[in-house]
C-alpha positions as CSV (number, residue, x, y, z in Angstrom):
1,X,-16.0,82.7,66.7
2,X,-16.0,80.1,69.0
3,X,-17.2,80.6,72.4
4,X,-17.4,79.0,75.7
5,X,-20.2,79.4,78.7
6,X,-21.4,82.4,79.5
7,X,-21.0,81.7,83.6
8,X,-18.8,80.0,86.0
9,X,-20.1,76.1,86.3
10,X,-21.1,75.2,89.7
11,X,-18.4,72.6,90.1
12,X,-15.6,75.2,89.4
13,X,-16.9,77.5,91.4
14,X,-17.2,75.2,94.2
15,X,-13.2,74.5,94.5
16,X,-12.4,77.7,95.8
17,X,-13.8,79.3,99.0
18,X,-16.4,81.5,98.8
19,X,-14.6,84.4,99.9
20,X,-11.5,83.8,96.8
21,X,-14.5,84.1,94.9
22,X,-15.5,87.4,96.5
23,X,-11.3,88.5,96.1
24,X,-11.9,87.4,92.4
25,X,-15.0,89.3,91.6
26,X,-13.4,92.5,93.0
27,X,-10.3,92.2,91.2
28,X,-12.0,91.9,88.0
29,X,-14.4,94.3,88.4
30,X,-11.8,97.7,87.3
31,X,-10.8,95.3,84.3
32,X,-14.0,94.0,82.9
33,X,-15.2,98.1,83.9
34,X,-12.0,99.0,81.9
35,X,-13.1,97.1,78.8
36,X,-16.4,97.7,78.7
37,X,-15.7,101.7,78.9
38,X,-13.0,101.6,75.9
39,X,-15.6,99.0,74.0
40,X,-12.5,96.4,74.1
41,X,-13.8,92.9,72.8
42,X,-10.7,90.1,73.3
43,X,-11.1,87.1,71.3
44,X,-8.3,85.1,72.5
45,X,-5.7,84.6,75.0
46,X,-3.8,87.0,73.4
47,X,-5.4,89.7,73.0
48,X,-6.8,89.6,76.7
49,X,-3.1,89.0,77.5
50,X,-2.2,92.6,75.4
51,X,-5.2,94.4,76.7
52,X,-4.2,93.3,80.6
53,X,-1.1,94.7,80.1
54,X,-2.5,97.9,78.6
55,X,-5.0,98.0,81.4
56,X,-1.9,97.7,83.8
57,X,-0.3,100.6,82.4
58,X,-3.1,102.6,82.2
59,X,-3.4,102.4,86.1
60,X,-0.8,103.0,87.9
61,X,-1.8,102.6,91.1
62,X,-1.9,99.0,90.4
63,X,-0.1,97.1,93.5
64,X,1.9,93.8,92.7
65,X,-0.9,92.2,94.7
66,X,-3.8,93.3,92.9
67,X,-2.1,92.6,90.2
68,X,-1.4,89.0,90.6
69,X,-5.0,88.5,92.1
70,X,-6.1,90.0,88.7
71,X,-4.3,87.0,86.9
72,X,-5.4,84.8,89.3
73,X,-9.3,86.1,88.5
74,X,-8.7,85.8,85.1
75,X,-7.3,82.5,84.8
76,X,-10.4,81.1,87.3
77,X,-12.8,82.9,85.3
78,X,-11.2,81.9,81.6
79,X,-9.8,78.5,82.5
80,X,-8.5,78.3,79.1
81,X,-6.3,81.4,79.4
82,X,-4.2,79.2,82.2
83,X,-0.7,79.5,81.1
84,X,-1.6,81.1,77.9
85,X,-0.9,85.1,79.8
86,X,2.8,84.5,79.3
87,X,3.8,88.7,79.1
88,X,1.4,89.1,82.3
89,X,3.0,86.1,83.9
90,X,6.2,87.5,82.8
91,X,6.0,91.1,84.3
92,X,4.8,89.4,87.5
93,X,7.8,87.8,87.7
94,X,10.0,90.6,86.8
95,X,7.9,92.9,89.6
96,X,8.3,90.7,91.6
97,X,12.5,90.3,91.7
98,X,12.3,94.4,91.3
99,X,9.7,94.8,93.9
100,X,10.6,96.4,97.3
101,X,7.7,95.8,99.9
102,X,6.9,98.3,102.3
103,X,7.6,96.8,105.8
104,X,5.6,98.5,109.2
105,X,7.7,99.7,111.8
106,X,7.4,97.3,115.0
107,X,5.6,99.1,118.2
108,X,8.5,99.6,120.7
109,X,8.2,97.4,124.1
110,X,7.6,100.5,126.3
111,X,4.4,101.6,124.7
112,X,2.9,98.0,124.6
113,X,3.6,97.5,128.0
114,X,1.9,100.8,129.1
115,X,-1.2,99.7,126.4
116,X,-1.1,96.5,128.2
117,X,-0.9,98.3,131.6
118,X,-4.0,100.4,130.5
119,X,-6.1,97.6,129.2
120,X,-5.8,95.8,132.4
121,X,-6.9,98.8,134.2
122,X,-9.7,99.2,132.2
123,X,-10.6,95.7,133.7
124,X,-9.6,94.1,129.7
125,X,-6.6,92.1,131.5
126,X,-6.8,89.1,129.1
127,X,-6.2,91.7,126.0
128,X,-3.6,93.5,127.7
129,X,-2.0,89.9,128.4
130,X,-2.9,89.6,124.4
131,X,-0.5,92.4,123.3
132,X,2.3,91.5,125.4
133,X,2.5,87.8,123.8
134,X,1.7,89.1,120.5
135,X,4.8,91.7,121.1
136,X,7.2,88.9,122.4
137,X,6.7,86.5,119.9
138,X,6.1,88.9,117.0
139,X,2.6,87.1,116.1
140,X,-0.2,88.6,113.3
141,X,-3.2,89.9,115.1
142,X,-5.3,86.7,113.5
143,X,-2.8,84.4,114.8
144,X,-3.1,85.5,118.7
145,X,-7.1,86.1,118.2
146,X,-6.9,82.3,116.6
147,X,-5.0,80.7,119.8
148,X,-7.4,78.3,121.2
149,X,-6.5,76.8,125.2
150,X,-5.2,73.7,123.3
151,X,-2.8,75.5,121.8
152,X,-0.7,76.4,124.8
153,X,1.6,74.4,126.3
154,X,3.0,74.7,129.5
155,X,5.9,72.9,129.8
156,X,7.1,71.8,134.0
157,X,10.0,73.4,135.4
158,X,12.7,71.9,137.0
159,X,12.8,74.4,139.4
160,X,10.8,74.7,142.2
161,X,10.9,78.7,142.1
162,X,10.0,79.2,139.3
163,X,6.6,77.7,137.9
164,X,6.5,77.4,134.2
165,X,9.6,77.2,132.5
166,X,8.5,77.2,129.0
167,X,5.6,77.9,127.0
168,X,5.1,76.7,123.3
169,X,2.5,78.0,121.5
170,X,1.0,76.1,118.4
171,X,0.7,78.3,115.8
172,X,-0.8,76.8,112.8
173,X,-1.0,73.4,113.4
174,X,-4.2,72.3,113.2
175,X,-5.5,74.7,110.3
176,X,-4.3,74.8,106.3
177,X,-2.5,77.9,105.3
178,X,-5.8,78.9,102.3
């Protein structure tokens, strides 16, 4: 039997963030739970492969996301079983195609507005102001809360009426996407 470290070197741990590791350790926690319970003892990539598949199967309340951060978990955790999870790999792709997600139903304009409205009665103008853009623009909650002054853009209008013409906001520009 030929066997590896019994932990996660320093060096590989330190080329995620600290919080995939966190998202890692709780995806793995129902499998390695899951094997311990049914005494399961993989020896190779393929077994571990058969038995995540099993353990898929056996929970059916399993999301697509969890899922795929469950692969991701394993792979970080057995580097060797990298590529080597070809029927996982293979379901997640088929899930995937077949996969219908679940979208939320946009708050109408009327009820932002009178949120909005409230907010700024409540003497909370700025969030009020918040909602509207986040509304008009369709932004994530993290990407309004993230808007920094030097973000914002005011662009000069050619008209003397009116006082801003345009407004571009940066979304994204100066931060990676992981």
């Amino acid at each position: 039997m030929s066997a590896g470290p019994r932990f996660l070197d320093v060096a590989q741990i330190s080329k995620v963030q600290t919080q995939t590791v966190e998202r890692y350790k709780k995806a793995l926690q129902p499998l390695v739970t899951w094997l311990s319970d049914n005494s399961y003892l993989p020896e190779n990539a393929e077994q571990m492969d058969d038995l995540i598949v099993e353990f898929k199967y056996e929970h059916p309340d399993c999301t697509r996301a969890q899922y795929e951060q469950l692969l991701a978990a394993v792979e970080f955790v057995f580097p060797r079983y990298k590529g080597k999870l070809g029927w996982n790999h293979s379901i997640s792709k088929g899930w995937a195609v077949s996969h219908i997600p679940k979208y939320a139903v946009p708050q109408e304009k009327g009820l932002t507005t009178l949120l909005a409205v409230h907010f700024a009665a409540m003497g909370y103008s700025r969030r009020g102001i918040d909602m509207m853009v986040q509304h008009q623009y369709g932004m994530r909650t993290s990407e309004m809360l993230g808007l920094r002054g030097s973000d914002i853009l005011l662009g000069i209008a050619d008209n003397v009426l009116h006082k801003i013409s345009t407004i571009i906001l940066k979304l994204g520009k100066d931060v990676g996407t992981k």
